[in-house]
C-alpha positions as CSV (number, residue, x, y, z in Angstrom):
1,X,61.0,91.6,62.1
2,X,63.9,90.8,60.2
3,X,62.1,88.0,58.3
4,X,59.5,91.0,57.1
5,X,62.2,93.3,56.2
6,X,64.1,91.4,54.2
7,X,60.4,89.9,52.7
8,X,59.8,93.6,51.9
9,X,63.1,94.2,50.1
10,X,62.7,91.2,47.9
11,X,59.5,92.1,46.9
12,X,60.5,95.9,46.5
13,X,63.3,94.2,44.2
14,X,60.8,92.3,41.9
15,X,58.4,95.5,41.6
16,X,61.8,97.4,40.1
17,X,61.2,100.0,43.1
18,X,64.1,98.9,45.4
19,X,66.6,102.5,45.0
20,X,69.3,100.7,46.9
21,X,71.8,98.4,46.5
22,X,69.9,95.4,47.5
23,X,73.0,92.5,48.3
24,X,74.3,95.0,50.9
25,X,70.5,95.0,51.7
26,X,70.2,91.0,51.7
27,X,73.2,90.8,54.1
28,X,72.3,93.0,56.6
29,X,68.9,91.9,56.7
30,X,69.6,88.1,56.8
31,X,72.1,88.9,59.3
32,X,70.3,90.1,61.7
33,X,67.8,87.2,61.3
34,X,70.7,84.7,61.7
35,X,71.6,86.6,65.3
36,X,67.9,86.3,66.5
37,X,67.9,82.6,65.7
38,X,69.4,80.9,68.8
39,X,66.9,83.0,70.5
40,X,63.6,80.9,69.2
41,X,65.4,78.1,68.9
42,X,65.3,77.6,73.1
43,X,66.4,79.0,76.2
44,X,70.1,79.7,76.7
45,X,71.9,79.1,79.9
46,X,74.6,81.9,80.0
47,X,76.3,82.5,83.1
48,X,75.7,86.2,83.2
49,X,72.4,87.0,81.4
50,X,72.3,90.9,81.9
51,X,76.2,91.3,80.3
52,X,74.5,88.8,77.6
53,X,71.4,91.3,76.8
54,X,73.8,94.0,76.4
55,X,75.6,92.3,73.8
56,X,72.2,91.2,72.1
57,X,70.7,94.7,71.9
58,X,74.2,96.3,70.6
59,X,75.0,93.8,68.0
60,X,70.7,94.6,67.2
61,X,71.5,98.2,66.9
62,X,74.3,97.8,64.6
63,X,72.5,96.1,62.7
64,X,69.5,97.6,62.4
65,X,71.6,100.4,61.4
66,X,73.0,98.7,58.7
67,X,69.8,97.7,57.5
68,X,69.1,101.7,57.6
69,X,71.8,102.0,55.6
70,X,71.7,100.0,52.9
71,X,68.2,100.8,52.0
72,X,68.8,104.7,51.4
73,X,70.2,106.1,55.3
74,X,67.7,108.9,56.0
75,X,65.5,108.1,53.0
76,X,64.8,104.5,54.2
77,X,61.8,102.8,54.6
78,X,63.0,100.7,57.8
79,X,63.7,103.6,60.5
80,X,60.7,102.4,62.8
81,X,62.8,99.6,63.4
82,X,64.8,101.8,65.8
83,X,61.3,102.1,68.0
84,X,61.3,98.3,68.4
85,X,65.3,97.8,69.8
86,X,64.6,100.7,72.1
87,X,61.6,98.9,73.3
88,X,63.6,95.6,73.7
89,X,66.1,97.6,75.6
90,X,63.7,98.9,77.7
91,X,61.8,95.7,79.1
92,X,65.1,93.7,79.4
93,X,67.3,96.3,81.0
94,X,64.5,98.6,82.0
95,X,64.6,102.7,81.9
96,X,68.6,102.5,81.7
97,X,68.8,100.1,79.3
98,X,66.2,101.6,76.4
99,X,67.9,105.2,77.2
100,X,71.2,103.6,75.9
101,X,69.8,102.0,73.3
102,X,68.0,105.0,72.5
103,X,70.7,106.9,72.8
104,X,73.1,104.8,70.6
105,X,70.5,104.2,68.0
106,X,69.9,108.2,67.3
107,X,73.7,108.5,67.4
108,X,74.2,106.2,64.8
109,X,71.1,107.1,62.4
110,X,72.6,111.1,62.7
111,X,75.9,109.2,61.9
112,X,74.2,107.9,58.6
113,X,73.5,111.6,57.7
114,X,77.1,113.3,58.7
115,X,78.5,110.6,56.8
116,X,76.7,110.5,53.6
117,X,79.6,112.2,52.0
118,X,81.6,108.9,52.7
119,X,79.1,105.9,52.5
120,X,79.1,106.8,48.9
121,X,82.9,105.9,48.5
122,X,81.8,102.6,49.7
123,X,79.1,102.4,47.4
124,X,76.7,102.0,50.5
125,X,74.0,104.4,48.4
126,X,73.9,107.0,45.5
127,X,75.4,110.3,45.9
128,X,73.1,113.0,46.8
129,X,72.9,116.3,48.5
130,X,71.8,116.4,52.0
131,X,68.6,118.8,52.7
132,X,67.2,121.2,55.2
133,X,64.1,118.7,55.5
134,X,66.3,115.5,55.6
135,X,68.5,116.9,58.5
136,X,65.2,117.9,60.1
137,X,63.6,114.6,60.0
138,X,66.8,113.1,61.0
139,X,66.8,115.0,64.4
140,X,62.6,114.5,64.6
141,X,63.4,110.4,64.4
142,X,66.4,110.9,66.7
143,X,63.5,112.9,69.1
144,X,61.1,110.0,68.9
145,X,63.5,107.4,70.0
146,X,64.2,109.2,73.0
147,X,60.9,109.7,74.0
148,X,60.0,106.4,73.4
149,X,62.7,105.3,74.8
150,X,61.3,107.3,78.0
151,X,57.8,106.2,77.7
152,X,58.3,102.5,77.4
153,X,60.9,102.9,80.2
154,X,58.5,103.8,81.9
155,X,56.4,101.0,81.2
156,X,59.1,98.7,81.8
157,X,59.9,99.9,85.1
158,X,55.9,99.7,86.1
159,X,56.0,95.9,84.1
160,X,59.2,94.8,86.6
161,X,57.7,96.8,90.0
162,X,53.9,94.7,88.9
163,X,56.3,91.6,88.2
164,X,58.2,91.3,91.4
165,X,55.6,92.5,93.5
166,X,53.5,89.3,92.2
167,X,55.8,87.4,92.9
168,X,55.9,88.7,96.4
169,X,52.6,88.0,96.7
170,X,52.7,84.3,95.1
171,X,55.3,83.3,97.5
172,X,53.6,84.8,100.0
173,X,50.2,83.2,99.1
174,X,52.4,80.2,98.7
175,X,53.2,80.6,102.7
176,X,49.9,81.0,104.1
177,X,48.4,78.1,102.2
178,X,51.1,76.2,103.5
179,X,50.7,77.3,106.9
180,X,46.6,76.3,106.4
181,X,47.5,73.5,105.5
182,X,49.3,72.8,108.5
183,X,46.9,74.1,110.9
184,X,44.1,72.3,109.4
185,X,46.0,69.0,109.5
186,X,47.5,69.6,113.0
187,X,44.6,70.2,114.5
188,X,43.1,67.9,116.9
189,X,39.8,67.8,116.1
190,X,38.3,66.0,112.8
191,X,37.4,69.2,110.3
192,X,35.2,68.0,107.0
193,X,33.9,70.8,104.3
194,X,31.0,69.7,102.1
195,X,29.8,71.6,99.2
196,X,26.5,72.8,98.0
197,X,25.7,69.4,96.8
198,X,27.1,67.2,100.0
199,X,30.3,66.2,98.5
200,X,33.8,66.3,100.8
201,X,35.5,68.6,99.5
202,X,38.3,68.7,102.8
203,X,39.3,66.2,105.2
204,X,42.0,66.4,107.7
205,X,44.2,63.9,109.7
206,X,42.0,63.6,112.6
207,X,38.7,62.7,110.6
208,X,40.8,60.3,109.4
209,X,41.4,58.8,112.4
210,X,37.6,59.1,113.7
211,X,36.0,57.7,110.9
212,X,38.9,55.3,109.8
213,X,38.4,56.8,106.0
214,X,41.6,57.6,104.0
215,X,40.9,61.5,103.4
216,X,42.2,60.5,99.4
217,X,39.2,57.8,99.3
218,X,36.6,60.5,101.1
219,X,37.1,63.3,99.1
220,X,34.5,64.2,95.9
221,X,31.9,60.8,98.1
222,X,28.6,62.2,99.5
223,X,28.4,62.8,103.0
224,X,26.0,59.9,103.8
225,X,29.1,57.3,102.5
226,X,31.3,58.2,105.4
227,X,28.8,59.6,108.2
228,X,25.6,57.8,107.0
229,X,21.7,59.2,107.4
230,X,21.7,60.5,111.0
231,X,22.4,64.2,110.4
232,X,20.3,65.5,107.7
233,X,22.9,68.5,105.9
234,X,19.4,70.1,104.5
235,X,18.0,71.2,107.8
236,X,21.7,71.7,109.4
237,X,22.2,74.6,105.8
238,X,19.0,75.9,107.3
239,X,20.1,75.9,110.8
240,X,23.2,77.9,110.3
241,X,21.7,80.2,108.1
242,X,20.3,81.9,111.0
243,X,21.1,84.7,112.9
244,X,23.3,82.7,115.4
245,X,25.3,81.2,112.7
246,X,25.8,77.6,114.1
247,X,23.7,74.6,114.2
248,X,22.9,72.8,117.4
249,X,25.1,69.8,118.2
250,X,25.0,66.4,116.7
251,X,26.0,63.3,118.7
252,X,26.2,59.9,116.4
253,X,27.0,56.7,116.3
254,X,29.4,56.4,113.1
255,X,29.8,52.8,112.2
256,X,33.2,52.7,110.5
257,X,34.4,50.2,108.1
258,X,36.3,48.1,110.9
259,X,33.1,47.3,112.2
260,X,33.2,49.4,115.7
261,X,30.9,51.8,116.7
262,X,32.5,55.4,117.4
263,X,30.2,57.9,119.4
264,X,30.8,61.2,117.4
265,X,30.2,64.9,118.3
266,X,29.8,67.5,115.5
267,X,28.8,70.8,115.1
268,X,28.5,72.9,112.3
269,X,29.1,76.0,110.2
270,X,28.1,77.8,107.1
271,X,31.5,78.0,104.7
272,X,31.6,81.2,102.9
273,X,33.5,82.7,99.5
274,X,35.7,85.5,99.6
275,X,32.5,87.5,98.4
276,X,30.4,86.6,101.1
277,X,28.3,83.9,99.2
278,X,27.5,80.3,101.0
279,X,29.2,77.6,99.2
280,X,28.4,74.6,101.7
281,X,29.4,73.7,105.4
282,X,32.4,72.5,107.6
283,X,31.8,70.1,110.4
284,X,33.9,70.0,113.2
285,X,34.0,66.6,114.9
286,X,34.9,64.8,118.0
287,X,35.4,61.5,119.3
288,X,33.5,61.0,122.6
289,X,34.5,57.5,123.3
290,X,37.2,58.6,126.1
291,X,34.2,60.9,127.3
292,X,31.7,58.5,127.3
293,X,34.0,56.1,129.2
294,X,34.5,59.3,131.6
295,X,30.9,59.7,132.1
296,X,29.9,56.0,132.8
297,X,33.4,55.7,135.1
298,X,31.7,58.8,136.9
299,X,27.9,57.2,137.5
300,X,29.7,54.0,138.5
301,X,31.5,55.6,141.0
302,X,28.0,57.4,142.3
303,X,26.6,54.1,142.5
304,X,28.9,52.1,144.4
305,X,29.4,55.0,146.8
306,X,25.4,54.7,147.3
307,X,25.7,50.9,147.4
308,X,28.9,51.0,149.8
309,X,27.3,53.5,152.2
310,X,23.9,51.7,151.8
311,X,25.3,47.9,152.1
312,X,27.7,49.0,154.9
313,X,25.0,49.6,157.1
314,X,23.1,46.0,156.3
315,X,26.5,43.8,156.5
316,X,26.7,44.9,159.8
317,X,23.0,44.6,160.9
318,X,23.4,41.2,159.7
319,X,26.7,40.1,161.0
320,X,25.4,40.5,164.6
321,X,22.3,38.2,164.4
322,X,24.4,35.9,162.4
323,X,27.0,35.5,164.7
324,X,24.1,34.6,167.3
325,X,22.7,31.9,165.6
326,X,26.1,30.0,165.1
327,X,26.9,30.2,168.9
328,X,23.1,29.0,169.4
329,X,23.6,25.9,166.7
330,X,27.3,25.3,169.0
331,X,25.4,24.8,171.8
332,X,22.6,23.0,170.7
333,X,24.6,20.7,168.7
334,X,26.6,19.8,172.1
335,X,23.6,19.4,174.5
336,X,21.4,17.0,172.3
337,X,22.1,13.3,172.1
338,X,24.7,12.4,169.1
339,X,22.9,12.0,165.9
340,X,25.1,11.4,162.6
341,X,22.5,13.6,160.4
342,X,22.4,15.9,163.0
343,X,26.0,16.1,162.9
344,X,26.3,17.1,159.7
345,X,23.6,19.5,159.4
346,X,25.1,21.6,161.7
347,X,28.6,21.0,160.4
348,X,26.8,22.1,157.1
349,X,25.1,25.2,158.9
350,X,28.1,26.0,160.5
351,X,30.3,26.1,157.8
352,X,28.0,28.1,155.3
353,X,27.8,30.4,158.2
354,X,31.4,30.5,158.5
355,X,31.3,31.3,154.9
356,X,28.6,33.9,154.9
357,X,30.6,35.5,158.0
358,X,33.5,35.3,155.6
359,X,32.1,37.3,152.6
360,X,30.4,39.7,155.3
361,X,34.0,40.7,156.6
362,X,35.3,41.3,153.0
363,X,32.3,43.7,152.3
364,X,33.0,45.6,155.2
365,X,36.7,45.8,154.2
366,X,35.5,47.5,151.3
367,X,32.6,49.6,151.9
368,X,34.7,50.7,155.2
369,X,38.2,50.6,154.0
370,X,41.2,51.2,156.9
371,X,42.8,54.4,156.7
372,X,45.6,54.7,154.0
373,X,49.1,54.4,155.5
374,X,51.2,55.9,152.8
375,X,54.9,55.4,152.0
376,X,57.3,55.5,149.8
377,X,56.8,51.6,148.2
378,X,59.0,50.2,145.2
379,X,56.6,48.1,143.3
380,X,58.2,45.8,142.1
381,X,59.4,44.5,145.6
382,X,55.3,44.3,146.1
383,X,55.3,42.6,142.5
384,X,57.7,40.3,143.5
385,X,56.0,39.0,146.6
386,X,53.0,39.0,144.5
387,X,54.2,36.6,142.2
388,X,56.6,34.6,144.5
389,X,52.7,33.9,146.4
390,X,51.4,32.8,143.1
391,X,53.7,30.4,142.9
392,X,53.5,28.0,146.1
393,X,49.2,28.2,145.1
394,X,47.6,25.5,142.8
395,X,47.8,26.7,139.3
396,X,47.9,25.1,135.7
397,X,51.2,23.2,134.9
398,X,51.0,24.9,131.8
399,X,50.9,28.7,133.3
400,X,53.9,30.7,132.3
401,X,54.5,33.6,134.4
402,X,56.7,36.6,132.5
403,X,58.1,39.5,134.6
404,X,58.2,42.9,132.7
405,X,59.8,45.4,135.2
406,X,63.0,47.1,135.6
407,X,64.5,46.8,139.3
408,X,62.8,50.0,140.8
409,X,59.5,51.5,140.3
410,X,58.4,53.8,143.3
411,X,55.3,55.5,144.1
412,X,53.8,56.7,147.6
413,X,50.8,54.2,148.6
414,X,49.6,51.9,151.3
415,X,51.9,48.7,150.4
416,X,49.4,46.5,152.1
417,X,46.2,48.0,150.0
418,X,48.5,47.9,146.7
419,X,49.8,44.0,147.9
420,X,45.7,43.5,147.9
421,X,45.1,45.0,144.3
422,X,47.6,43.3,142.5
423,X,46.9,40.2,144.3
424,X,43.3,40.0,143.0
425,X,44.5,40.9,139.7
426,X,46.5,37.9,139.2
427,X,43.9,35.4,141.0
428,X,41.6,36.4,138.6
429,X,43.9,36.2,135.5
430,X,45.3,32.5,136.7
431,X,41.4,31.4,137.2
432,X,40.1,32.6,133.8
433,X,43.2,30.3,132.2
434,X,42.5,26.9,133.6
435,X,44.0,25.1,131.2
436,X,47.2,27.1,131.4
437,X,48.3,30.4,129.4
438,X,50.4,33.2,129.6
439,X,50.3,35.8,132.5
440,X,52.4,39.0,132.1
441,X,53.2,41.1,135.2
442,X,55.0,44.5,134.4
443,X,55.6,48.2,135.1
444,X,57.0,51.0,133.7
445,X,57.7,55.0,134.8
446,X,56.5,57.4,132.0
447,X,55.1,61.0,131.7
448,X,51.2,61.1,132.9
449,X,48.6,63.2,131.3
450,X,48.4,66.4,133.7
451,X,52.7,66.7,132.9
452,X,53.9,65.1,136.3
453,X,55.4,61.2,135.8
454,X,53.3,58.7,136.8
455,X,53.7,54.3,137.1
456,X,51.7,52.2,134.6
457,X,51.5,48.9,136.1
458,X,49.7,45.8,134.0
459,X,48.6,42.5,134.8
460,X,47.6,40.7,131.3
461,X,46.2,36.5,130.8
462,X,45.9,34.9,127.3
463,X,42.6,33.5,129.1
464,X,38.7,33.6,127.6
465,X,38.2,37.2,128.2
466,X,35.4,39.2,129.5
467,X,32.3,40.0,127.0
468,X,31.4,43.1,125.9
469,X,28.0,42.9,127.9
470,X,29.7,42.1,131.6
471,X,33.0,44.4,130.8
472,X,30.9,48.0,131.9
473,X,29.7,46.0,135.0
474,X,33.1,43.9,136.3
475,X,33.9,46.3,138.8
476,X,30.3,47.0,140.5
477,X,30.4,44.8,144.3
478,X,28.7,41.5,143.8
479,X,28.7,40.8,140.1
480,X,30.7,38.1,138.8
481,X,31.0,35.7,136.4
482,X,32.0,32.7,137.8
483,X,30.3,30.4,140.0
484,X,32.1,30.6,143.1
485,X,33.3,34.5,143.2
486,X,31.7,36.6,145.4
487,X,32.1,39.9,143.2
488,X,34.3,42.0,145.5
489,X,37.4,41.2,144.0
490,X,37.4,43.4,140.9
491,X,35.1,46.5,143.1
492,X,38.0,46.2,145.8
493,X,40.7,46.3,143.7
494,X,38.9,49.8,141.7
495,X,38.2,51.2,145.8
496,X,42.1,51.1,146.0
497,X,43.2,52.5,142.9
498,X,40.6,55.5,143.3
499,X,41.7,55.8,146.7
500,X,45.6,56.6,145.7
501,X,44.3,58.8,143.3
502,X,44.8,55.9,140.5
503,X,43.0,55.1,137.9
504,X,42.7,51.7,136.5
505,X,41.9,50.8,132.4
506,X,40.7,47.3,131.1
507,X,41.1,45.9,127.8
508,X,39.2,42.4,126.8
509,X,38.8,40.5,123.7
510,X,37.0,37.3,124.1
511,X,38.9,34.6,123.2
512,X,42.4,36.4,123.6
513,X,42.7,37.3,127.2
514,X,42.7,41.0,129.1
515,X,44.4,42.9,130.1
516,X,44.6,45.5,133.6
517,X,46.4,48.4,133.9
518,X,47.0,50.4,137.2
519,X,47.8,54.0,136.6
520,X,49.5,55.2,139.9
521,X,51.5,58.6,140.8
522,X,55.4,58.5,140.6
523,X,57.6,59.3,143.2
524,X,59.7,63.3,142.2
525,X,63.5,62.5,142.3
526,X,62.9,58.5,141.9
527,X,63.7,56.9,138.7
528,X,63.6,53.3,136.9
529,X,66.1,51.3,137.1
530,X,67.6,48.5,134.6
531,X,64.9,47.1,133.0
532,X,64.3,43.6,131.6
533,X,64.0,41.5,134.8
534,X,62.5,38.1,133.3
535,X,62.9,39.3,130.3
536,X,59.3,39.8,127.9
537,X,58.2,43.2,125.7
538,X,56.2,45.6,127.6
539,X,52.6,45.5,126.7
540,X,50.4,48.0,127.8
């Protein structure tokens, strides 16, 4: 404004219609320019900006008023540039601030009038007489200021209420998107949006860790890229926009970029605008594979009970007449004359009869286990034993046996039972290394899934492995993979662990070994003791 007022006065000075004294004019004009320049030129970091505004808008007033002055006092062209420092005043000091302002300004423009008898001394303007209509205008200027000064206060005051209460509301805003944030990446279960076209457009932590897809490399790809053809989104839209809201669930196989196979649950929902209008879906989707594993755990369990119950019953029908006809081949074999074929046949019947007898008794010791005898047992005395045993059999010179247990582990179990499991465990593991390997032996105390501590015992071999075809079968009676096993190892070693309210896990990779490991309740009130007996990492 002070740019156009003093453009004004120089062209009022070349038109020969300029009635004041126009350097006085130029001066106060250009310096009130000069005082609003460090103003455009960039923000200025004062330590107290409200004592600074105060100083602005009064060195503005003063100013302004000289500008009134020097361009004819209550004859001048310029006094609606009193409207504009009350306005100033108003929306950087609020109501307060454009009332002083106000205030000040209509002192000083009345000043201009009073003192008209001595601005002329000062050759400010021409001497001239003072008139009923200038005083009035004087006091009708003086009138407007104030009630703009009111008005725009006003205003102000609404402007700063609007103002703060925005940013209220952005912070707050700022808050719950944070805390959505949170939610949807804490959450356990994968959550993806898709728009009305099938793009991701929202992918949390735990779809990342279903589908093994960065959620910055799925976001803007179609939904077939990550979760392929199986679930058509056209038919799902149509689904949801029924009266029940929700599609039926989906169960997939999602092939992820690793290679492995993940069985997926998802269900979904229509995703809404704030107005109400659809504007795609959210899937919500679940691993299964710990339920699936659940599920055929469960139907293996029905099945050996069935077998057990059903097998118990024939091992002993056929123990009986077995037992007869090796007392009958005795007896024969010692009444007939001696025969060196004869001799071994029997030998040979004998012994395979022995053997059969054998395998019998082992079936009945697990379809018919003894009653559990329960006490307090430290494992890794039972560990110990285990290995000690190991160690006075034939194995590979090459076998290196590592210990990875601290010097007490307890839990309440049958020690004879849990002598039995452990014992398997290892037989196998030496066996499937003939050529010699590594077999790690360990246990550790740590917090269990339901809260209460529980022991995590592991027997691990560097041997061949078990295929992906025999791994859901190794513990069903009878089913081996070697030539000589009889199958009961692996069933009687699951019997026991189920029967101590156990459970038991198996990982296998062919070609780099397997690993078993024995999840056992903890003894309350017994801890673990120093570990690193043997030395070795713990592998779990």
């Amino acid at each position: 404004m002070a740019v156009v007022v003093l453009g004004a006065g120089v062209a009022l000075r070349y038109a020969d219609a300029l009635p004041f004294h126009f350097p006085l004019f130029l001066l106060a004009a250009g310096g009130s320019a000069l005082t609003s320049l460090p103003l455009l030129l960039g923000p200025l970091r004062v330590p107290d900006p409200r004592r600074f505004a105060w100083l602005q808008l009064s060195l503005d007033v003063v100013l302004v008023t000289a500008i009134v002055a020097t361009s004819g006092g209550p004859r001048s062209l310029f006094t609606f540039i009193y409207v504009l420092v009350v306005m100033e005043g108003c929306f950087l000091l609020s109501r307060v601030g454009g009332m002083v302002v106000a205030g000040l300004s209509s002192l000083l423009y009345i000043g201009l009038v009073v003192g008209r008898t001595i601005l002329p001394l000062f050759d400010l303007m021409e001497p001239t007489e003072t008139t009923a209509l200038e005083v009035l205008t004087v006091f009708m200027n003086a009138g407007v200021l104030m009630i703009s000064a009111i008005v725009a206060g006003s205003l102000a005051e609404r402007y700063h209420l609007v103002q703060r209460d925005l940013e209220a509301q952005q912070r707050h805003l700022s808050d719950v998107q944070a805390f959505r944030d949170q939610i949807f990446q804490s959450v356990g279960t994968g959550l993806i949006a898709v728009d009305s076209d099938h793009r991701i457009t929202a992918f949390n932590r735990a779809a990342e860790a279903i589908t093994g897809v960065e959620a910055a490399q799925a976001l803007g790809q179609p939904w077939e890229s990550v979760f392929g053809r199986a679930v058509d989104l056209e038919a799902v839209r149509a689904a949801v926009a029924g009266a029940d809201g929700q599609s039926q669930r989906h169960e997939i196989q999602l092939r992820r970029h690793d290679g492995r196979a993940v069985p997926v649950g998802i269900s979904f929902w229509l995703l809404k605008s704030g107005e109400g209008s659809a504007v795609g879906l959210i899937g919500v989707c679940q691993d299964l594979s710990s339920i699936k594993q659940m599920e055929d755990r469960v139907r293996q369990a029905d099945r050996l009970a069935t077998v057990g119950r059903l097998s118990a019953n024939l091992a002993h029908e056929i123990r009986n007449p077995l037992a007869s006809v090796s007392g009958a081949i005795e007896v024969l074999a010692r009444e007939l004359p001696p025969d060196t074929t004869r001799s071994r046949l029997v030998d040979i019947v004998l012994r395979e009869s022995e053997r059969l007898n054998r395998l019998i008794s082992e079936f009945l010791e697990y379809a018919r286990p003894a009653p559990l005898t329960l006490l307090d047992v430290d494992v890794t005395r039972v560990l110990d034993e285990v290995l000690v045993l190991l160690q006075h059999r034939p194995v590979p010179a090459e076998l290196t046996v590592i210990r990875e247990f601290g010097d007490s582990l307890w839990t309440r179990a049958d020690p004879q039972q849990l002598r039995q499991a452990i014992w398997n465990l290892c037989i196998n593991a030496v066996q499937s290394m003939p050529q010699g390997g590594e077999l790690r032996v360990g246990g550790r105390r740590q917090p269990g899934t339901r809260g209460a501590p529980e022991l995590s015992l592991w027997v691990a071999d560097s041997g061949r492995g078990i295929s992906e075809t025999d791994l859901p079968h190794i513990f069903e009676p009878f089913y081996s993979t070697k030539t000589q096993g009889s199958g009961l190892g692996l069933a009687l070693v699951y019997r026991i662990v189920q029967d101590h309210g156990g459970s038991i896990d198996v990982r296998s990779w062919p070609g780099t070994g397997t690993t078993f490991t024995l999840s056992l309740p903890a003894v309350e009130g017994r801890g673990e003791g120093k570990r690193g007996r043997g030395g070795g990492a713990v592998l779990v």
